[in-house]
N, C-alpha and C positions, 0 to 999 in steps of 0.2 A: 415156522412163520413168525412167531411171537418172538424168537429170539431176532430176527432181523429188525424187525420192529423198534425194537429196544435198542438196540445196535445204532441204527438209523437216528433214533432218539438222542441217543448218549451222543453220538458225534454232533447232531447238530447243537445241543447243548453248548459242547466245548466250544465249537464256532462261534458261537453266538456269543457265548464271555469272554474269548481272545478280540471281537470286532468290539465289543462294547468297553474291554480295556486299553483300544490303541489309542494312541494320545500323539497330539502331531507335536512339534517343535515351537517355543514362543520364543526365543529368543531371538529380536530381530540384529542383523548384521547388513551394515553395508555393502553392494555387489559391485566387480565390476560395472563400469557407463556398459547400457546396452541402448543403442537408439534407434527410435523412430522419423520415418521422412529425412533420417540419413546425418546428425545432430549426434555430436557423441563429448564425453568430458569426461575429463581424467588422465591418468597414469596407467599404465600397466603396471601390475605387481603393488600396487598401496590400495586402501581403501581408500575410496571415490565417491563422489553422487552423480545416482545414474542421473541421468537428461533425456528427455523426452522432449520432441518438436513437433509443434504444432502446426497450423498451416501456412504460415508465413513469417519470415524472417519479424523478432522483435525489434523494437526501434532501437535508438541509443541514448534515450530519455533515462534519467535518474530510477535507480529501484526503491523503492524503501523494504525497510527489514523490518520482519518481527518477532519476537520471541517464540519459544519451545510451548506446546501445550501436551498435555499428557490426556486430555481429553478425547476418545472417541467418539463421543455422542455426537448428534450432525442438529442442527437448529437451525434450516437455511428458510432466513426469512424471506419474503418475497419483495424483491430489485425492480426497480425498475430505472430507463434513463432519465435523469435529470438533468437544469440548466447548470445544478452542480457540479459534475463530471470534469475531474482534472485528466487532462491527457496527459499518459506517461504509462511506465511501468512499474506494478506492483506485485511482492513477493507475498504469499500468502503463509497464514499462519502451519509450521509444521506441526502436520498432526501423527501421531503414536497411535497406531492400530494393533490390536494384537498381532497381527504377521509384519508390523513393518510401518515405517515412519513414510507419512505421504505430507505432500509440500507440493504447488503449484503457483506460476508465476503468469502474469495474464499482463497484454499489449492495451489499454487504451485509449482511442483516436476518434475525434469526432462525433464522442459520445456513445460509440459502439464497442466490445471488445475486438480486437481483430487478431488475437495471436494468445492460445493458452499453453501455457510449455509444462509439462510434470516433471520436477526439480528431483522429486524423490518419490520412490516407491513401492514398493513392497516386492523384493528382491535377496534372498535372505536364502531359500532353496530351490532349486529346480522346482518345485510345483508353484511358490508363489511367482517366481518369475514367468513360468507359461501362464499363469492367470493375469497378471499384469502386463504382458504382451497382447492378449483382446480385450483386457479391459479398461487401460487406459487411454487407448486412442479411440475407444467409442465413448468416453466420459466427455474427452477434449471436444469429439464431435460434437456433442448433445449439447456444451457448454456455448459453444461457437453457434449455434443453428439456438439458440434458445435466447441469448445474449443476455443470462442471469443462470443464479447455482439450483433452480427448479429443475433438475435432470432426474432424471430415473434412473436407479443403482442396475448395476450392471447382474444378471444370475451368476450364480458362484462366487461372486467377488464382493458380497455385503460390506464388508470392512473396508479394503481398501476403495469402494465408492463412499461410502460417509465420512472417510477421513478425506477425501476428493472436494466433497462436497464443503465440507468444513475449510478446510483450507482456501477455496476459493469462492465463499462468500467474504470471509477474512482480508482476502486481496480487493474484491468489489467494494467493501464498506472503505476500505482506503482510496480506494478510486471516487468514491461517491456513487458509486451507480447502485 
């Protein structure tokens, strides 16, 4: 019996240092467009940015652009609408997550956003792109039904929701809202 024991011991041992030294992959790459609500961009065979559709067609109002941040961290202060609010479309700041650069672009009209699109985002391997397939159209949801970047980060996908979230309070301070 004591030799099983030990036996039992020693294996779980080695399992236990093989799971505590896997190490996933940081290097983010751009994926093929994969899209949602049917919204796709790109080429076959080149690297691409994926595109993500939100629930309704963007206008064809002027975008503004803005630069790269290398920042993760998510600071999303609290939006609300004002008599300020230029209608139009704005691109949010791309944010650098550890799996993967997220960027979103946002519709708005009448003082409300009506349309948040996910320009890019974390799509690099098979597993961040299954995470990014439920977790970016319930971000877009939460954004749209909230109509500010006060959303709640998605489980599993910590990173690419606070690069979410950063990115599109980024596009609101441009909006004014």
């Amino acid at each position: 019996m004591p030799k099983r024991a030990s036996l039992a011991l020693l294996i779980t041992g080695i399992a236990l240092a093989l799971l505590l030294n896997f190490k996933t992959p940081a290097a983010p790459m751009t994926a093929p467009a994969i899209a949602f609500g049917g919204a796709t961009s790109g080429s076959a065979g080149s690297a691409t940015t994926t595109v993500l559709a939100g629930t309704t067609p963007a206008s064809s109002t002027p975008t503004a652009s803005s630069a790269d941040t290398t920042s993760a961290a998510t600071t999303a202060a609290t939006t609300s609408t004002t008599s300020a609010t230029k209608p139009g479309t704005y691109t949010g700041t791309a944010v650098r997550t550890q799996y993967g650069t997220v960027q979103v672009k946002l519709t708005v009209a009448g003082g409300t956003i009506t349309n948040v699109q996910a320009l890019q985002y974390p799509s690099n391997n098979p597993h961040s792109s299954s995470i990014s397939q439920y977790a970016v159209p319930t971000l877009i949801q939460e954004a749209l039904q909230t109509q500010s970047a006060q959303i709640n980060a998605v489980s599993g996908a910590t990173y690419t929701s606070q690069g979410f979230v950063q990115s599109l309070q980024s596009a609101l301070s441009q909006a004014g809202v």
